[in-house]
FIDRENNU-150502 format. One record per residue (C-alpha): residue in one letter; y, z, x. Coordinates in nm, 4 decimals. Layout:
N
ATOM|res|py|pz|px
ATOM|A|Y|Z|X
...
end
This chain:
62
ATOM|res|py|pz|px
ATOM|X|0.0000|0.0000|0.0000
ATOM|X|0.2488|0.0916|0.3171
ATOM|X|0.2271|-0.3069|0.4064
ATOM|X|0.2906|-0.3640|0.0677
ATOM|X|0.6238|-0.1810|0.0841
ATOM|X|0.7178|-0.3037|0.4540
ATOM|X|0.6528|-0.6793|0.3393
ATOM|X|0.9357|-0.5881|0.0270
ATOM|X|1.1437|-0.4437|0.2881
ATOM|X|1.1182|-0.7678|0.5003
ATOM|X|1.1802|-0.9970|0.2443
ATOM|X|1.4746|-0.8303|0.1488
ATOM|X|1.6061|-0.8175|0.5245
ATOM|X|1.5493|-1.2164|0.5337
ATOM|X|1.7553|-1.2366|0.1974
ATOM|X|2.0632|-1.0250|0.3258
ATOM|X|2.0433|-1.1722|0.6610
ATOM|X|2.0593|-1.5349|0.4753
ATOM|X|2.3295|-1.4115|0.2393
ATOM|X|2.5316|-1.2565|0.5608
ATOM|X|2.4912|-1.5290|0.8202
ATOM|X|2.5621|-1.8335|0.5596
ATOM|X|2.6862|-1.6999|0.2316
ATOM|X|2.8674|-2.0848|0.1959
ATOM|X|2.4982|-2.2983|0.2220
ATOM|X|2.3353|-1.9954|0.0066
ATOM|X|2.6068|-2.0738|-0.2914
ATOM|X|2.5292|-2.4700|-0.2402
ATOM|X|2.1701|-2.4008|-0.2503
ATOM|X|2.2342|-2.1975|-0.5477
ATOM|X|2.3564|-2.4721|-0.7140
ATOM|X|2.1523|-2.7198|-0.6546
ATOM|X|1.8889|-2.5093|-0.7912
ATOM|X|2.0389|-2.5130|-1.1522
ATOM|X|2.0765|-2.8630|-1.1415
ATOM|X|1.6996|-2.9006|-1.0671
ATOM|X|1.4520|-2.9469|-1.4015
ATOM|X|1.3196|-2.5958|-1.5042
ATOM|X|0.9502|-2.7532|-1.4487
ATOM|X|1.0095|-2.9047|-1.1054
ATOM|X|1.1600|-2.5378|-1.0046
ATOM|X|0.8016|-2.4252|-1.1425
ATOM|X|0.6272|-2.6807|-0.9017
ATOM|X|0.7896|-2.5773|-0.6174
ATOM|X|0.8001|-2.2036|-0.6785
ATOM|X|0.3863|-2.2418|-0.7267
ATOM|X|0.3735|-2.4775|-0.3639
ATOM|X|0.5899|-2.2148|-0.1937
ATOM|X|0.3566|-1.9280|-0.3269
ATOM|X|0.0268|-2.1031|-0.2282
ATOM|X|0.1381|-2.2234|0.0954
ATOM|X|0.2644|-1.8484|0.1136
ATOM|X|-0.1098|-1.7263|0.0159
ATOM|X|-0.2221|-1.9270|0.2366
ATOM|X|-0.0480|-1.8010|0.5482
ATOM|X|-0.1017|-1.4720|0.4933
ATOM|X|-0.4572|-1.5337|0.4633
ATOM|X|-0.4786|-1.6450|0.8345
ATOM|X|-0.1843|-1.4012|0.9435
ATOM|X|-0.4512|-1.0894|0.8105
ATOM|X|-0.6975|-1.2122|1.0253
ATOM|X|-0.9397|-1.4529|0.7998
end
């Protein structure tokens, strides 16, 4: 459960450090987004968690 919580902590450190270093590219990204079909935002979000799956499968030693 701890790695649980310190994965959580990293992903929010990624997200502040993205919102810090480039808050102008993180608002154009933003937008983009809502321009983008609801169903091809579900396509990616499901690519982005499987390739994400994926990855941590090998990083926990498979």
């Amino acid at each position: 459960m701890s790695d649980l919580w310190a994965a959580l902590c990293l992903v929010l450190v990624l997200e502040g450090l993205l919102l810090f270093a480039a808050p102008d590219m993180w608002k154009r990204a933003a937008v983009q987004l809502l321009s983008l079909p609801t169903g091809m935002l579900r396509r990616v979000g499901a690519g982005v968690l499987v390739v994400g799956l994926i990855a941590l499968y090998f990083v926990r030693g498979a």
